[in-house]
C-alpha positions in Angstrom: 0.0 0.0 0.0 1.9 2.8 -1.0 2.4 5.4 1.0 0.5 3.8 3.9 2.6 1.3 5.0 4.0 2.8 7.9 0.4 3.8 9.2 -0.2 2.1 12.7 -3.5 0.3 12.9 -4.5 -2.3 10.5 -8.0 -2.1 8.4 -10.1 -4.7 7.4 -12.5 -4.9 4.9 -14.2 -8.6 5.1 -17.3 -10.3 3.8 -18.5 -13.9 2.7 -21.6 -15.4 1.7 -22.2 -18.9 3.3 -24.7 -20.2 5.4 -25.0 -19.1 8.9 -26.4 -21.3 11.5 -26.4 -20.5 15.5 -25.5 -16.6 14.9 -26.2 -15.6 18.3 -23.8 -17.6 19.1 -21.5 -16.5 16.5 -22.5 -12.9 17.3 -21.6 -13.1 21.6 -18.2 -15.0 20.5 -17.3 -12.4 18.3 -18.1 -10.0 20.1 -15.9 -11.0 23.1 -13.0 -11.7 21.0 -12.8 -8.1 19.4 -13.6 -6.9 22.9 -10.5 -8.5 24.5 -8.1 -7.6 21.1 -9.7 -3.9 22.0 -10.6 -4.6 18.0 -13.5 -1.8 16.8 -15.6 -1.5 14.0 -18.3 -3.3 12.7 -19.4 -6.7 11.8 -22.7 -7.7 10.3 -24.1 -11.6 10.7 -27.4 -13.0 8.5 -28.4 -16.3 7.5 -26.8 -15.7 4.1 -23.1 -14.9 5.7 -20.8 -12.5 7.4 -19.9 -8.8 6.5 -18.0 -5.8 8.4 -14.8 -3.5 8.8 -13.0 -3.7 11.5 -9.6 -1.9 12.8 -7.1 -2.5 15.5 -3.3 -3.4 15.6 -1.7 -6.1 13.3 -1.9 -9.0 15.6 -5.5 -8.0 17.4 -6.8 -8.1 13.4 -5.4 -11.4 12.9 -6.7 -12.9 16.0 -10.3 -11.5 15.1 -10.1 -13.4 11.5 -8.8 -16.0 12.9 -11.7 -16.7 15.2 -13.7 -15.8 11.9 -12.0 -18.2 9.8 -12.9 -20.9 12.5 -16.6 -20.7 11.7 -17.7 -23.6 9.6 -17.8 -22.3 5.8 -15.8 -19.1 6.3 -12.3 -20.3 5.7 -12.1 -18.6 2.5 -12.5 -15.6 4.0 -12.5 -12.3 1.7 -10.6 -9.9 3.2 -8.8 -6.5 2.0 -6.4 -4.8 3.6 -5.5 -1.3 4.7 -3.9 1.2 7.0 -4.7 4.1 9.2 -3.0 6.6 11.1 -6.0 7.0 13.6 -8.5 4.6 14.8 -11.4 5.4 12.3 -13.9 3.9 14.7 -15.5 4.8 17.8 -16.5 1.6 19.3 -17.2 -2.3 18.3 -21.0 -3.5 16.9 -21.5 -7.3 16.2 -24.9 -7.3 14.6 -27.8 -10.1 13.4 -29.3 -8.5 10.6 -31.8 -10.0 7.8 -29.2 -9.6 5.2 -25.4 -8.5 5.1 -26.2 -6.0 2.2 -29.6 -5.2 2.0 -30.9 -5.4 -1.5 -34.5 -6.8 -0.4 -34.4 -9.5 -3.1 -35.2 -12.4 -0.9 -35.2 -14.8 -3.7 -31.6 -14.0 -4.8 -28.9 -16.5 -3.7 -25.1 -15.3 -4.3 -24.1 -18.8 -3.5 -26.0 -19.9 -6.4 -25.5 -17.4 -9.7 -23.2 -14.2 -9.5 -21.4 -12.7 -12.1 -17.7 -13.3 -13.2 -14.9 -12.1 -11.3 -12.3 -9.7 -12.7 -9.2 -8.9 -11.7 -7.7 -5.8 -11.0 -5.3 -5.9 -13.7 -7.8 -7.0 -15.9 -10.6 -4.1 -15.4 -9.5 -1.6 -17.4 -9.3 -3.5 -20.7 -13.5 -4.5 -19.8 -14.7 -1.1 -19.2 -12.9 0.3 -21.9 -14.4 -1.9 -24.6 -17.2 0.0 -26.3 -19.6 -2.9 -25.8 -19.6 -3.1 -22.5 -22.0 -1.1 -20.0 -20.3 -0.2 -16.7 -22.5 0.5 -13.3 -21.5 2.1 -10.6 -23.8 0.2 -7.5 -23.4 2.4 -5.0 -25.0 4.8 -3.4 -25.6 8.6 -4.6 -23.0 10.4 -1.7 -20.6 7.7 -2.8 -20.7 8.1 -6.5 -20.1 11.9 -6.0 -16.7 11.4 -4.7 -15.4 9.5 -7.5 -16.4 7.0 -9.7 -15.1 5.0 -13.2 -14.5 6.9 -15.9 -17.4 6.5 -18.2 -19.8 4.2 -15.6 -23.4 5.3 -15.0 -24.4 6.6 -11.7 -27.9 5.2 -11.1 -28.0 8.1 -8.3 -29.2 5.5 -5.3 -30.9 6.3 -2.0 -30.3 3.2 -0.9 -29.0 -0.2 -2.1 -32.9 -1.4 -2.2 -33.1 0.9 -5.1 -31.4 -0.9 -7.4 -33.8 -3.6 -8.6 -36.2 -1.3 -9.4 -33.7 1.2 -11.2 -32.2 -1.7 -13.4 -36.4 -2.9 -14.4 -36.4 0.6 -15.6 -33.7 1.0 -17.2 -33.2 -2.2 -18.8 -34.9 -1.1 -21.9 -32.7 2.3 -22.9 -29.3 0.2 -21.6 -29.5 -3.4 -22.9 -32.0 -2.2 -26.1 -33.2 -4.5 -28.7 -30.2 -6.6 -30.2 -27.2 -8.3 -29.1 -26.7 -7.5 -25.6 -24.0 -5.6 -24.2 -21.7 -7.0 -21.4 -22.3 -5.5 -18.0 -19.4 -4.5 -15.9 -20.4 -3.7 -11.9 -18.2 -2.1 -9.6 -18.5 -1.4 -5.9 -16.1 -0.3 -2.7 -15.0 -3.8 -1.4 -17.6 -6.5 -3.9 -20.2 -7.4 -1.6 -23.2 -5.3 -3.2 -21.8 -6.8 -6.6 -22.1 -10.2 -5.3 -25.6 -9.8 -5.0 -26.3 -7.5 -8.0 -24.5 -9.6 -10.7 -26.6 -12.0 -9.1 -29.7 -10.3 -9.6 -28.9 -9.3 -13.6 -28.2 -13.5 -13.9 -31.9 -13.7 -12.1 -33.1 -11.5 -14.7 -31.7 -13.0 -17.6 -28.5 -11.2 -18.3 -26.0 -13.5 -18.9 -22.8 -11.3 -19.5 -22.4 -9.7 -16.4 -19.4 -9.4 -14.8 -18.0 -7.4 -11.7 -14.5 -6.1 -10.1 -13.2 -8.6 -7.9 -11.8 -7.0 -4.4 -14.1 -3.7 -5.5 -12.9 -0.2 -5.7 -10.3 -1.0 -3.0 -8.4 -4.0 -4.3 -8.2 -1.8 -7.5 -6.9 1.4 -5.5 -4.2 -1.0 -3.8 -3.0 -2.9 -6.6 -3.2 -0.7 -10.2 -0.5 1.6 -10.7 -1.3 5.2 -10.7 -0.3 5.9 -14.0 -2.9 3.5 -15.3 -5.7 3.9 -12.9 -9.2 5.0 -14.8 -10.5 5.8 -11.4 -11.7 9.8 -11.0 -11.8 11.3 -7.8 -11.8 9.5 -4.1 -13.6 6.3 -2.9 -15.8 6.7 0.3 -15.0 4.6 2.7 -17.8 3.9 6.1 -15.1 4.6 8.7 -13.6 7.9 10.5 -11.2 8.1 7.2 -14.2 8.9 4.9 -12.2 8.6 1.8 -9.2 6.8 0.4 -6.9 7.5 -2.9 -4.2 5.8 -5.5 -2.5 3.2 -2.8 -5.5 3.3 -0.1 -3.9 6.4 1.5 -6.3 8.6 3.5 -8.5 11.2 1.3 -9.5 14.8 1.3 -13.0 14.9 2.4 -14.3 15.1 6.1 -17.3 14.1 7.2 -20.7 15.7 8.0 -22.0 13.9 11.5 -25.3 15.6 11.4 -26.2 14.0 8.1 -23.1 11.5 7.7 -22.5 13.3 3.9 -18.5 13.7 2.9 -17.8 17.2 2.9 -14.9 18.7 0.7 -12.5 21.1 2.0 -14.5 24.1 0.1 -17.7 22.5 1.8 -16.3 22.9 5.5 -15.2 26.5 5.3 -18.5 27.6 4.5 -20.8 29.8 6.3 -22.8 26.7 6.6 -20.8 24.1 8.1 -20.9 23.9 11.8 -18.3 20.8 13.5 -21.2 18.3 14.5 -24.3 20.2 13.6 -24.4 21.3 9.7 -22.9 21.7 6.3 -23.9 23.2 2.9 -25.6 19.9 1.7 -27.9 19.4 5.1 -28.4 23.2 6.1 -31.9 23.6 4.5 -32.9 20.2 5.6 -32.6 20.5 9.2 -34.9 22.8 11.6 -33.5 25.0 14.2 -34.5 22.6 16.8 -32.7 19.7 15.1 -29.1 21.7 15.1 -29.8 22.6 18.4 -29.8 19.4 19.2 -26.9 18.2 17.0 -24.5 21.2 18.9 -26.0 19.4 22.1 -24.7 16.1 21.6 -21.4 17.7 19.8 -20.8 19.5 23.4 -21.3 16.2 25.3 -18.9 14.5 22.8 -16.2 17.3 23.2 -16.8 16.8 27.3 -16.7 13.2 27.2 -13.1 12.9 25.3 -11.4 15.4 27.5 -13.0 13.3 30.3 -11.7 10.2 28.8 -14.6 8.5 28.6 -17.2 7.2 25.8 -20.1 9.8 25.4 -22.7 6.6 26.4 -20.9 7.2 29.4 -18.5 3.9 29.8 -15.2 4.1 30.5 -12.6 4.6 27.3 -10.4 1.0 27.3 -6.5 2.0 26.4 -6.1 0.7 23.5 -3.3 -1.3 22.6 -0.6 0.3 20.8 0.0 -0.5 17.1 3.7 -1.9 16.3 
């Protein structure tokens, strides 16, 4: 990871789709073991597998998979790697949830149809072939941080919206003759698993997707090649990652969790905690009053040294 090498804690990005059986049991054990590793982040269990980010020190990450790894059917465990030079979260979650990515297509099984996997080193050569159609699955304030060059931006809400945005576009992007390949891209490949498998549900039968996502292709393309535009969001304190999976420009907003450019936060608008230009007119007095509330009780609770639910801070180990 060039450039980030040095960077003390470990991040890792990590998802699989196999079946889950027992997950409350899954979820207390992991939940212990990141807890004693002083591990934080998130990790998401469902029926159909296992998905989450998690950060912490070299040896507390590998512990974590390790105990992940252990679970009947997640040996293969996908996992990308990168660095930070700041814990980028606040605390640990380990989750049940109906699904791992929530597309609300309960009929759609990427254990039994997805698309094909490309490499890294292979993307560039798809997406720049005139026959093939690229989408960009994620959502809107993700796409407007950076993107493919060329790929649509289907301009999601929410992840749900994309079964009902491909129905309607099918028509004016796949047309009436031979069909075009269909190259899907997304931060770290879960959301493609499930919507190459979705296009294969429908029908489509060239569909492929970028295997590792956005950040296996920011770690592993040169920069002198890359056909990337702009900065990949990234759900963590960071907020965005460039070329090598170094630490971006943007900040975020936390009153309405929106990545917020370096013109953004020295605007009129922007208050640390409470508003920016892209949430101003969308939030009441009351609500920002509330926001700067909360912002104060953070700001007391780290010089206090504890967590603003009012638990104790742990120490956390120190990265090697």
């Amino acid at each position: 990871m060039t450039g980030a090498a040095s960077l003390p804690y470990c991040v890792a990005a990590l998802y699989k789709f196999a079946p889950v059986t027992n997950a409350e049991v899954h979820r207390a054990t992991l939940a212990e073991l990141c807890d004693a590793q002083l591990v934080k982040g998130t990790i998401l269990i469902a029926a159909e597998g296992l998905n989450g980010t998690i950060a912490g020190t070299d040896d507390a990450i590998e512990q974590v998979l390790s105990g992940i790894r252990a679970i009947p059917g997640f040996a293969a465990l996908d996992v990308k790697f990168s660095r930070a030079a700041a814990m980028p979260f606040h605390r640990m979650k380990v989750r049940i949830k109906p699904e791992i990515v929530t597309m609300g297509q309960p009929d759609i099984d990427p254990l039994a149809d997805v698309g094909q996997y490309v490499e890294p080193a292979d993307w560039n050569a798809l997406i720049s072939d005139p026959d093939t159609i690229v989408i960009d699955t994620r959502n809107d304030y993700e796409t407007a941080v950076g993107t493919f060059k060329g790929a649509i931006d289907p301009e999601l809400k929410t992840f749900r919206d994309f079964p009902d945005w491909f129905r309607g576009e099918r028509e004016r992007l796949l047309g009436q003759g031979k069909a075009p390949k269909v190259a899907m891209f997304c931060t770290g490949g879960i959301r493609c698993e499930k919507s190459t498998a979705f296009l294969k549900a429908e029908g489509v039968e060239d569909v492929f997707h970028l295997k590792g996502g956005i950040l296996k292709y920011l770690e592993t393309v040169p920069a002198e090649e890359t056909l990337w535009e702009g900065e990949c969001f990234v759900f963590d304190q960071r907020v965005t990652v460039v070329q090598g999976l170094a630490t971006g420009s943007y900040q975020l907003c936390h009153a309405c969790r929106q990545p917020l450019t370096a013109e953004g936060a020295a605007s009129d608008l922007f208050e640390k905690g409470v508003s920016c230009p892209a949430c101003f007119d969308e939030r009441t007095e009351a609500q920002r009053a509330g926001y700067r509330e909360r912002q104060r009780q953070q700001v007391l609770a780290a010089e206090a040294g504890v967590a603003h639910v009012g638990a104790r801070l742990k120490t956390s180990k120190t990265p090697k």
